[in-house]
C-alpha positions in Angstrom: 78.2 148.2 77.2 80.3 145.2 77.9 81.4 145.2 81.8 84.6 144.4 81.0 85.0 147.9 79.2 83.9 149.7 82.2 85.8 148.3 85.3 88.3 150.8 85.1 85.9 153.1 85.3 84.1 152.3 88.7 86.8 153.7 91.0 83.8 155.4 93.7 80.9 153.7 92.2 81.1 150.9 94.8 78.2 151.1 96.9 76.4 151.6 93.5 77.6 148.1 92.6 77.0 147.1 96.2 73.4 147.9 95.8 73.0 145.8 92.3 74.5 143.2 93.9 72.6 143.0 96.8 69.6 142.7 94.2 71.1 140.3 92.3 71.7 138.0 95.6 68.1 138.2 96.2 66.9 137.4 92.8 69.5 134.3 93.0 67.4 133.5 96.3 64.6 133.2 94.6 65.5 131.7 91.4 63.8 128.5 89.9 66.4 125.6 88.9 66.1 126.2 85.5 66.9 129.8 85.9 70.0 129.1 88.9 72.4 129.3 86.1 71.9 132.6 84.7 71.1 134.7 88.1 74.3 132.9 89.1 76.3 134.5 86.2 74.9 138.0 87.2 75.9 137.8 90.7 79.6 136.6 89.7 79.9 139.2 87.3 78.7 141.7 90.3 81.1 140.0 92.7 84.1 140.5 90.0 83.2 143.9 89.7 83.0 145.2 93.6 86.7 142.8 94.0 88.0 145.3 91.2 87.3 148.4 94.1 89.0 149.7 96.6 87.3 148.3 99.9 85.5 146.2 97.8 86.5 142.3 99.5 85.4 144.1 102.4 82.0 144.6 101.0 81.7 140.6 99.8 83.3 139.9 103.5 80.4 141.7 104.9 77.6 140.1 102.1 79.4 136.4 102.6 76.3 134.7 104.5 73.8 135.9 102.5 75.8 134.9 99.4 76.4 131.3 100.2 72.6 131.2 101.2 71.5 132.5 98.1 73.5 129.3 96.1 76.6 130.7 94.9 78.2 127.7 95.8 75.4 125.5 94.5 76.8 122.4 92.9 80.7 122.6 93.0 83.4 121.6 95.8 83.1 125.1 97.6 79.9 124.2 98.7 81.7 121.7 101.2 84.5 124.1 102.6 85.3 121.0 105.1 86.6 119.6 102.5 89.0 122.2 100.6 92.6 121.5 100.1 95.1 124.8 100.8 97.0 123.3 97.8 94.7 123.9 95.3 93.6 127.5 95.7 97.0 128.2 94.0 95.6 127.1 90.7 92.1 128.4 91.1 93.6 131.9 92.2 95.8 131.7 89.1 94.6 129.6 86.3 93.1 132.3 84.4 89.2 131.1 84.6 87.7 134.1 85.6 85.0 132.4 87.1 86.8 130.4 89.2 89.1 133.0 90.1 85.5 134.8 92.3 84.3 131.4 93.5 88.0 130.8 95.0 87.4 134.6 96.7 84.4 134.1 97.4 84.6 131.3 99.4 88.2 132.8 101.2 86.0 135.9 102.4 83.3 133.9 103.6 86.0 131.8 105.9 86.9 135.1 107.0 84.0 136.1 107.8 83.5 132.8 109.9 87.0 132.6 111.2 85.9 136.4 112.4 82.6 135.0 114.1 80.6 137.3 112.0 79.0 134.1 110.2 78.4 130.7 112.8 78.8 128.4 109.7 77.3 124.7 109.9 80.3 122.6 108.4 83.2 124.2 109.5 83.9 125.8 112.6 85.6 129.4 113.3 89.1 127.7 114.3 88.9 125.8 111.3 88.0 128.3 108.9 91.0 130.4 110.8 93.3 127.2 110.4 92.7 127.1 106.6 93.3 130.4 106.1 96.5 130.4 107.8 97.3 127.1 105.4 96.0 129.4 102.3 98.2 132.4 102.8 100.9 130.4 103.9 101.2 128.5 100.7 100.1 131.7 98.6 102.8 134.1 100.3 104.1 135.0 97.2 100.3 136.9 96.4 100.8 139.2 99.0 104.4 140.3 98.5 105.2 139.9 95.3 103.8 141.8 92.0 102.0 140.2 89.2 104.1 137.7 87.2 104.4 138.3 83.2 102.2 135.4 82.8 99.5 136.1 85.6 98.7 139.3 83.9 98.7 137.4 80.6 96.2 134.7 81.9 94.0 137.4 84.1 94.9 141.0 82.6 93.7 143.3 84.6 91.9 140.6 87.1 95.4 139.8 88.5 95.2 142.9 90.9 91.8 140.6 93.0 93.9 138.1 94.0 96.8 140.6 95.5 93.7 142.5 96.9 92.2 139.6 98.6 95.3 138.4 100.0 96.2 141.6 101.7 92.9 141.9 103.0 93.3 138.4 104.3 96.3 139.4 105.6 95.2 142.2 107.5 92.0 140.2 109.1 93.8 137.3 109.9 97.3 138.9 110.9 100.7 138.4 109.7 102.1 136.9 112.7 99.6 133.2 112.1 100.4 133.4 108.2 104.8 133.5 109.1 104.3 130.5 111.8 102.3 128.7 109.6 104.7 129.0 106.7 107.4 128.2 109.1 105.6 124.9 109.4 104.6 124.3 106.6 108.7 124.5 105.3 109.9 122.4 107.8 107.1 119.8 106.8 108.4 119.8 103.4 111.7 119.8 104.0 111.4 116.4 106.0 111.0 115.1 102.4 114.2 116.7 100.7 112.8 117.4 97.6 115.1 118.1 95.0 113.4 121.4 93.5 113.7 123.7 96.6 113.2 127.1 94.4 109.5 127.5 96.0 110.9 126.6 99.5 113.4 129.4 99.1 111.5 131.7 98.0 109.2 131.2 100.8 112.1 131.9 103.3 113.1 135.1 101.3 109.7 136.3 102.1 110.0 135.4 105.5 113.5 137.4 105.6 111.7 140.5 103.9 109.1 140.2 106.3 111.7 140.1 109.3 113.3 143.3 107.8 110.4 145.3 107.2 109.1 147.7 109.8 105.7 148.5 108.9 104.9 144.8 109.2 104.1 143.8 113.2 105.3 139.9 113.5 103.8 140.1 117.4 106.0 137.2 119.1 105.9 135.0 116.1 108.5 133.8 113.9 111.4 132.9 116.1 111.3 129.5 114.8 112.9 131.2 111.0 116.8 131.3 112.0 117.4 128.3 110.9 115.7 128.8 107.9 117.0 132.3 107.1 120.4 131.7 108.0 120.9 128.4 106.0 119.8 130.2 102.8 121.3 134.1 103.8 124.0 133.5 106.6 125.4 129.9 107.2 128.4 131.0 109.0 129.8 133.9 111.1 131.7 135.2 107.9 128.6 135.6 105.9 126.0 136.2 108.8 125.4 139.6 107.4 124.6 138.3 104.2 127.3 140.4 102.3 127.1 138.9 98.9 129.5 136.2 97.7 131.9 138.3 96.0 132.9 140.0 99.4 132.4 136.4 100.9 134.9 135.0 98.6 137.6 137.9 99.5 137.1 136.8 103.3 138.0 133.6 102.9 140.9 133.8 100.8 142.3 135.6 103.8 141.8 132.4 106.2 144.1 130.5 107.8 143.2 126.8 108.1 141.4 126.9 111.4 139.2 129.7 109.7 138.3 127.9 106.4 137.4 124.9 108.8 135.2 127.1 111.2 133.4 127.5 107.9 132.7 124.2 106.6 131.4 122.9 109.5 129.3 126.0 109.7 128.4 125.5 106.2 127.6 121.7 106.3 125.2 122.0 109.7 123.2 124.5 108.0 123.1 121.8 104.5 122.6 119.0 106.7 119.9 120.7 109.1 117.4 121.9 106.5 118.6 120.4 103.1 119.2 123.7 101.7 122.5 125.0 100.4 123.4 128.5 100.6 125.3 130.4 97.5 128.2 130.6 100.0 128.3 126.9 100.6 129.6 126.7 96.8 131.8 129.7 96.7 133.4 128.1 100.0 133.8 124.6 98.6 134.9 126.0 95.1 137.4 127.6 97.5 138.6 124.8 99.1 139.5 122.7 95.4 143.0 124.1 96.3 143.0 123.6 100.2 142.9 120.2 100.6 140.6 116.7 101.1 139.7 117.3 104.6 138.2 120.4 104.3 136.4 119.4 101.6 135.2 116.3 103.6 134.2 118.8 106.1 132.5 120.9 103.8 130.7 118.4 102.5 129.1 117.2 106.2 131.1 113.5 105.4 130.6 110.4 107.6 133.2 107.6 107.3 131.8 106.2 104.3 131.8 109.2 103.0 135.4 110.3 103.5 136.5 107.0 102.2 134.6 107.4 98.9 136.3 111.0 98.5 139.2 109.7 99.0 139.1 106.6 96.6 137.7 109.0 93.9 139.6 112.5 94.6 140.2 113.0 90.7 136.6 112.6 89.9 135.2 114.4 93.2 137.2 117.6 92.3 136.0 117.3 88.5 132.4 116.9 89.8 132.5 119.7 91.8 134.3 122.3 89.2 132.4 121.5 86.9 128.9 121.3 88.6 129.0 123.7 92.2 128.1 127.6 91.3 126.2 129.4 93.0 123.2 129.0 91.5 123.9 125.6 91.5 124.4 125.1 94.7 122.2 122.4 95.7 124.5 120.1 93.7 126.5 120.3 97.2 124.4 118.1 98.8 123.6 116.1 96.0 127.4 115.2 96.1 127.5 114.3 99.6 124.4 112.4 100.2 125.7 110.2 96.8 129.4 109.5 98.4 127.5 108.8 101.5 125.2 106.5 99.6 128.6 104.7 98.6 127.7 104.4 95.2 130.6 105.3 93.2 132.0 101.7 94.0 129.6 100.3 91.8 131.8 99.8 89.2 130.0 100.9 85.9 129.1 104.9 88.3 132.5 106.5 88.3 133.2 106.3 84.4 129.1 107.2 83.7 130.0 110.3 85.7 133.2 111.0 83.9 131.0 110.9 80.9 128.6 112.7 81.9 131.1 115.6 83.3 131.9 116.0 79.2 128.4 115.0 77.8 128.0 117.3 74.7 124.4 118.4 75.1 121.7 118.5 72.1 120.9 121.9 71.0 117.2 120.9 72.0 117.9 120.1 75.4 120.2 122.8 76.0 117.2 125.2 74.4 115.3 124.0 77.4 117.5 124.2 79.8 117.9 127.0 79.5 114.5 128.0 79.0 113.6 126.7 82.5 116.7 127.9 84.7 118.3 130.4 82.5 121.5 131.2 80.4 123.9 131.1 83.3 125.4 128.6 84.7 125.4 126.5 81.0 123.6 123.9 80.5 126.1 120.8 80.9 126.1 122.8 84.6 122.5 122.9 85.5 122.5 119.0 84.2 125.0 117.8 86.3 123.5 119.3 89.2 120.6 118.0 88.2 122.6 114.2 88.1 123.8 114.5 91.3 120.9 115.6 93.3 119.1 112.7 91.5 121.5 110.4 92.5 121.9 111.7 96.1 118.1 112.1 96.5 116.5 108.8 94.6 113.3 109.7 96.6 112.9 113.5 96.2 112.1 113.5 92.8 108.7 114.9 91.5 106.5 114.7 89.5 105.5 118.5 88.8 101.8 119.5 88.0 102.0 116.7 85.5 100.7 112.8 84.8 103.5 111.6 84.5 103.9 109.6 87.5 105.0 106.6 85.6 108.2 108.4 84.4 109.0 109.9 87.4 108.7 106.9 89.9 110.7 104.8 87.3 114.0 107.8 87.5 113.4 107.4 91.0 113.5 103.8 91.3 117.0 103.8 88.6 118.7 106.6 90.8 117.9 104.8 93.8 118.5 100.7 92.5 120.5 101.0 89.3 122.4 104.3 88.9 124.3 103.7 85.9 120.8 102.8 84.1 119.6 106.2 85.2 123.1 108.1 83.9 122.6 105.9 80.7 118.8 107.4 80.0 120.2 110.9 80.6 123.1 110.5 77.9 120.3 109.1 75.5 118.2 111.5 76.0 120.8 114.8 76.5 123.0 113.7 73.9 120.8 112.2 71.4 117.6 113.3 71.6 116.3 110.2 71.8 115.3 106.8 73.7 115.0 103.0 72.8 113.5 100.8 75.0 112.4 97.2 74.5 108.8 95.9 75.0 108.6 92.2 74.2 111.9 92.3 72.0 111.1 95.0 70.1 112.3 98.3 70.1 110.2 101.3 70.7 111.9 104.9 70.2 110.6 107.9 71.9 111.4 110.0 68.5 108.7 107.8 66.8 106.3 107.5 69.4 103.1 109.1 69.3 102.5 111.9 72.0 102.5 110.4 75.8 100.2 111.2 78.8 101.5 114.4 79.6 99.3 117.2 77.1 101.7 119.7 76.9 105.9 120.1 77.4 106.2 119.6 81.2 108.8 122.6 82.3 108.1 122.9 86.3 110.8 119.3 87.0 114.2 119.0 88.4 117.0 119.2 85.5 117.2 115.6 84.7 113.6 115.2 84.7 113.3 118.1 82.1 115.4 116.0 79.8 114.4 112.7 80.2 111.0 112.5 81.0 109.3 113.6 77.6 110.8 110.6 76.1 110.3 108.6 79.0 106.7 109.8 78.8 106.0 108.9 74.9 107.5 105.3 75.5 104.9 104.5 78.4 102.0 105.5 76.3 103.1 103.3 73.5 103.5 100.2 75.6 99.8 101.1 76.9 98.7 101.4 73.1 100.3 97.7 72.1 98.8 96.4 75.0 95.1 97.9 74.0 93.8 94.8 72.8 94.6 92.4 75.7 92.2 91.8 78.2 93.3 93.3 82.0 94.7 95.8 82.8 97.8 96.6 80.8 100.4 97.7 83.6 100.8 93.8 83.9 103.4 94.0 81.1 104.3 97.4 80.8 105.9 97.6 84.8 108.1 94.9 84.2 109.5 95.7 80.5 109.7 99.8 81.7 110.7 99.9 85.3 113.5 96.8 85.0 114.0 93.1 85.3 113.9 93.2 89.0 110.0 94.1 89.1 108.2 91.4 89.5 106.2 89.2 87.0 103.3 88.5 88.5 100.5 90.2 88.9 97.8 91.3 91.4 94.4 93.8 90.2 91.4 93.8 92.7 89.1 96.0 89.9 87.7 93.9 86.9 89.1 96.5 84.2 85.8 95.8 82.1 83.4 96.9 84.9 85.3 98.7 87.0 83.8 96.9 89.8 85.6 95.5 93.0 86.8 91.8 92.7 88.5 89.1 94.6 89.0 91.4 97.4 89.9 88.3 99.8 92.4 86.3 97.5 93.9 89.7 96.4 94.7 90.7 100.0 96.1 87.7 101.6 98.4 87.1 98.7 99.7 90.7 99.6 100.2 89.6 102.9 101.8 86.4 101.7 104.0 88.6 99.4 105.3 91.2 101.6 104.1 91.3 105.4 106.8 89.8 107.6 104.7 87.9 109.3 103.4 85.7 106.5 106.4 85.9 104.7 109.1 84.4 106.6 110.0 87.9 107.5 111.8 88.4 103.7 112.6 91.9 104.1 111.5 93.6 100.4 115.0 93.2 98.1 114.2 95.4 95.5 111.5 98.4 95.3 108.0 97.0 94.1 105.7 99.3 91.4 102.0 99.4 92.8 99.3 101.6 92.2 96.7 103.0 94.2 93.0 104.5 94.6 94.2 108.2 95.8 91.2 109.7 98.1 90.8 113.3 99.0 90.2 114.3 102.8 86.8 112.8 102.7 87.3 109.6 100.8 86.2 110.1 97.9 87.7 108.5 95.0 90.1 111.1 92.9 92.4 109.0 90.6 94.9 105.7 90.3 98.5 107.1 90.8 101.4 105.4 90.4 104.1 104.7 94.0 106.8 102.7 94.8 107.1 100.0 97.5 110.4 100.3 99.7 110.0 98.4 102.6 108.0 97.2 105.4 109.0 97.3 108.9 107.5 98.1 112.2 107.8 101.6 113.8 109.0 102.9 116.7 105.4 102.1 118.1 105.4 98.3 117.1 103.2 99.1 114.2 103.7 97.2 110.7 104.0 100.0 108.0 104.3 100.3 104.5 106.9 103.0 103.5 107.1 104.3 99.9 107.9 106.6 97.7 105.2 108.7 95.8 106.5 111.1 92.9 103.6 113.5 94.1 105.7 116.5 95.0 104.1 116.3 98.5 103.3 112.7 100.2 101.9 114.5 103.4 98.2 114.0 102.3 95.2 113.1 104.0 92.8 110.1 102.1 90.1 110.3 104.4 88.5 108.2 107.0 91.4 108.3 109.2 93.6 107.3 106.4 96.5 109.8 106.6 99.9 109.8 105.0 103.3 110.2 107.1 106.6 111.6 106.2 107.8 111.9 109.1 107.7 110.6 113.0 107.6 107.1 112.1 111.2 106.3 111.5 110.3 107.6 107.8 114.0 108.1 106.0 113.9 111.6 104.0 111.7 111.4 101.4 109.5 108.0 102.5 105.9 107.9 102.8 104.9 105.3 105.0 101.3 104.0 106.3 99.8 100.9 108.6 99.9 97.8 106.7 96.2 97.5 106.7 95.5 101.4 106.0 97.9 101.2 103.4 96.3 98.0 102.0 93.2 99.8 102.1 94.0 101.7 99.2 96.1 99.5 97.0 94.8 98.5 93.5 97.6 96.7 92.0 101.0 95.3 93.0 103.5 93.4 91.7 105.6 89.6 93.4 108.0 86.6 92.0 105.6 84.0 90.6 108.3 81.8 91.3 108.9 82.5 95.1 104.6 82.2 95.3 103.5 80.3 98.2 100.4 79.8 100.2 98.1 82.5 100.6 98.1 84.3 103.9 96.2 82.6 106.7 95.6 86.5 107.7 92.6 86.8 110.8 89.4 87.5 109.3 88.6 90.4 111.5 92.2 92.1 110.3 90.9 91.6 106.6 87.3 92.7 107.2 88.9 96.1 108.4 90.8 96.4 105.5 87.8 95.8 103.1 85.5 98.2 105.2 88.3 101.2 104.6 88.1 100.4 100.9 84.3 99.9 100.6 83.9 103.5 102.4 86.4 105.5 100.4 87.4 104.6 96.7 85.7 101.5 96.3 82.1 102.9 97.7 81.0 103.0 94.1 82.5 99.7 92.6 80.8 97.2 95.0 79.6 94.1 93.2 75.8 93.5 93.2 75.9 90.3 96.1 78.1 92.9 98.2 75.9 95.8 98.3 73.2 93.2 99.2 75.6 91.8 101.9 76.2 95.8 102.9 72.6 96.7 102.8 71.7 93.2 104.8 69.5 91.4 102.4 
């Protein structure tokens, strides 16, 4: 009989299952190589069976050292649990690979059982097993509170009960009062960045909020940091501290006087301005306010000077923007519109009638399929887009990339919203209104319609609004530059950056890996032209005019070599320490990410602005692969120390470029 036909019927055989797979774990023990495969199989099989019981992570808690010893982890990442990302286990947890789906528990109950002090583990200690696990149910929150999503159970079937089983048992062993800290944390962390899609960042507070309200659930003395969170989502102000709902919200405030309604925006724009979150009140407030007058809308909207003036120069528009775009489920187009009148770019002369365009944009019936398809029938479509716009527009740097390779398209929206608006609002009419791109590569014209597919495999759905839209096409064009650039020697972003990002990236070109061999080359000359290029120092402290496309060698936490991924180059300036950094943006949803051998990522602390990355020059350096400069404003190469390039070097040769070192460098490495 096929096991899967009798799970449902186990309920009590569990320490009969126990028992098999206690033999199992022995005969895995004991098991030649050529027979590691197929014992392995049994025992995950076993494992997925006991996780189906009641009590039954327990009984894999309790059987974790003797597991691991026996080789379930034998040849995959688990086996080095120093080295496992939080992040990931969301995928593993729920990609519908049943096999990875036990290994992921499996290697959660053995940290318990380590965090616990039941199992003295030789790579990672009980404080860092505990750690993690805080990290895991933190990010996974939604496991233990929620039910099983309509596509869960489609992907798992009956499997998606282990991972709700596991998490409560987590839960319970760890204790809910380090999982609501660390969430709290781990928010604040990411709302540094001001990202533009906040949906799993709310839904993290709501869980918080339940938790708060529920009384079987003992927070101990943690948790106090969540007010702010909670109330800039639930209860912004004193009139909606109760969370009433925004129909009764909306009755209070048409009862105000002035003082009243301005006791509100303030309230309302702290809370925006504090976290980055809007509330739905925050738009049935300035909705309200249409009819009450410029200052309280300037005060609603949190509005410097600059600000104010650019409300005021562009009332008519302003008002139109905001009726047309601010609902509550739309609210996060609130601060969209005030971080872009604070940017001051409606005085750009071609922004203001691209927005009036855009405010009457008739929408494709494709791209208005999909939008609603992603975020739903109500608000329309034109709505959710011009949110979309204006969070783009406000937030240049907190757009993303999803769980998708399509960094290319995402840095280059990033890079138009943040150095040439009205080239971005022109992309989204193309695509929105036409279903379709043209771009130019060489002088000729390549359509996105025509193109062949692009990086990204499938339709990517999990993006901002005006990624949704435009990035598809943006995708297909990028692949096609690559394909007529297949038969020239290099590598091909040398001409495709330029002709896709806009005339302001730079022509020349810098690569430090021979495409052919994939080895390491010209490390030296490669380096002190970057110096010469854009280190203050040895550029006659040029501050960087426009933002740069580079690429770099992403590490994991251990320095090993994971993929090229496309950033952005802002600026380079010293920090509040008197350290030279690089700061850029990196479409990667989360630029808080640890490359290994001390190389770590910052978002914030360093005089990072929201939504910058920043490292040390040299750190950063470490991990570049290509970058573009002027050929025409090319000077001498750096006269950089050689002990200041030598660390550089060693931080490449020990993470990405470990495996790529030319034959007379490992023989230099090795001492020969």
């Amino acid at each position: 009989m096929d096991p899967l036909e009798t799970d449902n019927h186990e309920v009590g055989k569990l320490s009969g299952l126990v028992e098999q797979l206690d033999q199992a774990t022995a005969a895995l023990a004991q098991a030649q190589p050529l027979d590691h495969i197929a014992k392995a199989q049994v025992v995950f099989d076993l494992v997925r069976r006991v996780l189906l019981q009641e009590g039954g992570c327990a009984a894999i808690e309790a059987r974790a050292r003797s597991l691991e010893q026996a080789g379930v982890f034998e040849g995959t990442d688990w086996a080095w649990p120093e080295i496992l990302i939080p992040s990931l286990t969301t995928w593993s947890l729920k990609s519908g690979v049943i096999d990875t789906l036990v290994l992921e528990a499996l290697s959660e109950l053995r940290l318990v059982a380590v965090a616990k002090g039941d199992y003295v583990h030789s790579r990672i200690s009980a404080e860092q097993a505990h750690h993690y696990l805080t990290q895991v149910l933190a990010i996974n929150l939604e496991l233990l509170f929620g039910v099983a999503t309509e596509g869960e159970r489609v992907r798992l079937g009956h499997h998606a009960a282990i991972p709700r089983s596991l998490f409560k048992h987590l839960a319970d062993r760890i204790g809910y009062e380090h999982i609501i800290d660390t969430l709290i944390a781990e928010i604040w962390r990411i709302l540094e960045q001001r990202p533009i899609q906040t949906e799993s960042v709310k839904q993290m507070i709501t869980q918080i909020a339940i938790c708060r309200a529920n009384p079987d659930i003992d927070l101990g003395g943690s948790g106090s940091g969540a007010d702010r969170l909670v109330s800039s989502l639930f209860g912004p102000t004193q009139a909606c501290r109760e969370d009433p709902g925004v129909g009764i919200y909306e009755e209070r405030i048409a009862s105000m006087d002035s003082r009243g309604l301005l006791t509100e925006a303030t309230g309302c724009a702290r809370a925006m301005h504090d976290t980055g979150l809007v509330s739905p009140y925050h738009a049935v407030l300035l909705r309200f306010l249409l009819d009450q007058g410029d200052q309280l809308i300037s005060e609603a909207l949190g509005l410097s000077s600059t600000g104010r003036d650019c409300l005021l120069c562009y009332q008519e528009l302003v008002h139109a923007l905001i009726n047309a775009s601010v609902y509550p489920q739309t609210a996060q187009a609130v601060y969209g519109l005030a971080l872009l009148l604070e940017r001051g770019i409606l005085y750009q002369l071609p922004v203001a009638p691209a927005l009036w365009r855009q405010i009457s944009l008739p929408i494709s019936s494709h791209a208005a399929v999909r939008l609603k398809l992603v975020y739903g029938e109500t608000p329309s479509p034109g709505a959710r887009l011009l949110e979309g716009v204006l969070c783009m527009l406000g937030q240049p740097l907190g757009v993303g990339q999803g769980n998708n390779p399509t960094c290319q398209s995402a840095r280059a929206l990033s890079m138009w919203a943040f150095n040439d608006p009205d080239y971005m609002l022109q992309m989204v009419v193309w695509a929105a209104r036409d279903d379709e791109i043209i771009m130019h590569f060489e002088g000729q014209a390549i359509s996105s319609q025509e193109s062949e597919s692009g990086v990204a495999v499938e339709t990517p759905l999990d993006l901002d609004p005006v990624s949704l839209i435009v990035v598809p096409h943006l995708d297909r064009i990028y692949a096609e530059m690559g394909r007529r650039c297949i038969d020239r020697e290099g590598d091909p972003h040398r001409w495709i950056n330029p002709e896709f990002h806009g005339w302001w990236c730079g022509r020349g070109f810098r690569i430090n890996v021979d495409v052919a061999t994939g080895q390491l080359t010209d490390m030296d000359e490669f380096l002190r032209h970057f110096y010469a290029s854009y280190h203050p120092y040895f550029n006659g402290n040029q501050p960087l005019i426009h933002p740069q496309p580079a690429g770099i060698a992403v590490t994991d936490s251990v320095a090993r070599f994971i993929g090229w991924h496309a950033i952005t180059i802002l600026r380079i300036a010293l920090d509040p320490q008197n350290v030279m950094r690089v700061y850029f943006y990196n479409p990667n949803n989360d630029s808080g990410q640890n490359w290994g051998n001390g190389v770590v990522v910052s978002t914030a602390g360093f005089d990072e602005h929201f939504g910058e990355a920043s490292l040390p020059f040299e750190e950063f350096a470490s991990r570049l692969y290509i970058y573009h400069f002027d050929p025409l404003e090319h000077g001498v190469l750096a006269n950089v120390e050689r002990e200041a390039l030598d660390r550089v070097i060693k931080l490449t040769h020990e993470s990405w470029g470990a495996d790529r070192l030319p034959a007379i460098d490992l023989q230099a490495d090795s001492g020969l």
